[in-house]
C-alpha positions in Angstrom: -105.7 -163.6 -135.9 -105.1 -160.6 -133.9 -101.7 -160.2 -135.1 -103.5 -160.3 -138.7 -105.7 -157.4 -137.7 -102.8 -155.6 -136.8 -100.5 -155.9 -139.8 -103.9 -154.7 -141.9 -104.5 -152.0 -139.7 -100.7 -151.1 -140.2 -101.0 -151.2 -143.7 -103.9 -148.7 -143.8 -102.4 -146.2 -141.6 -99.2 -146.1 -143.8 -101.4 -145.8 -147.2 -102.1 -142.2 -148.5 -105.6 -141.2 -148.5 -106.5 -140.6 -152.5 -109.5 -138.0 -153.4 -111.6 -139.3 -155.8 -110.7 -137.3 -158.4 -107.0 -138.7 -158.1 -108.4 -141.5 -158.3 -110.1 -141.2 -161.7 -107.2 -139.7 -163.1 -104.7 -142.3 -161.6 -106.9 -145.0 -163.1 -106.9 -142.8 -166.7 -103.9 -142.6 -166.8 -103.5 -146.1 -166.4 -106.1 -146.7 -169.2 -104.5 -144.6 -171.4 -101.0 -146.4 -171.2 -102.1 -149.5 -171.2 -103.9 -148.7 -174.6 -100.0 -147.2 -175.8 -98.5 -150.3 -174.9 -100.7 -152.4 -176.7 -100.6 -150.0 -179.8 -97.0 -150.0 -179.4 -97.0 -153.9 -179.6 -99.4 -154.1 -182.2 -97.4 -151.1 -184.8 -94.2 -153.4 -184.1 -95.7 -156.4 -186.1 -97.9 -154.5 -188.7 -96.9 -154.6 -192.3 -99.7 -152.4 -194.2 -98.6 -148.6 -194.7 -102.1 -147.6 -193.9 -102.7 -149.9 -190.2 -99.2 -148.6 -189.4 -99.9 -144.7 -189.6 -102.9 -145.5 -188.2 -101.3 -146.7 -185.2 -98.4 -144.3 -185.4 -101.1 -141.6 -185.0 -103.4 -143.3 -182.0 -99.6 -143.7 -180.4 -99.4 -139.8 -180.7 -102.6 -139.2 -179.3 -102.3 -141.1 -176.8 -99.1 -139.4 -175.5 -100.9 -135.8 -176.0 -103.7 -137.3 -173.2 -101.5 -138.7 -170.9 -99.1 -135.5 -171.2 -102.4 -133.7 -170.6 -103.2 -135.7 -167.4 -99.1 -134.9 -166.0 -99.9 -131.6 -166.2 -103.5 -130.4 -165.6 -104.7 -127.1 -166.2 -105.0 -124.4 -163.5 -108.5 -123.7 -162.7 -109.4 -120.3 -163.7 -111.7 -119.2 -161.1 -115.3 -117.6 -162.6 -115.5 -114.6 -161.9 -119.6 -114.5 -162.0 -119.3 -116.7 -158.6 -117.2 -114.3 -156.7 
């Protein structure tokens, strides 16, 4: 039991700490391409013109969010607060 304690307490010690808004955008981002994959999946068996550019255009959307979380935009500080 103790030995259990200690491999946990291990394991939490060696795990980064995450802020919470990491967090959300971690789990967005894992959202997002889980939604691609699926789209991905689903545009691979789809026969209509119409459902396929449909998808073809969700696919691209989906790649402009998650491109948007890789590289988030620099807070511009206001300069009524200062």
């Amino acid at each position: 039991m103790e030995a259990q304690q200690d491999a946990a307490a291990e394991r939490a010690a060696r795990t980064p700490n995450v802020s919470t808004a990491d967090s959300e955008r971690l789990a967005e981002r894992a959202t997002l391409s889980l939604a691609r994959t699926r789209a991905l999946a689903d545009l691979q068996v789809a026969c209509a013109a119409p459902h396929r550019a449909m998808l073809q255009q969700a696919i691209a959307d989906l790649d402009k969010r998650l491109a948007a979380l890789e590289s988030p935009k620099p807070q511009i500080p206001d300069p009524k607060n200062q």
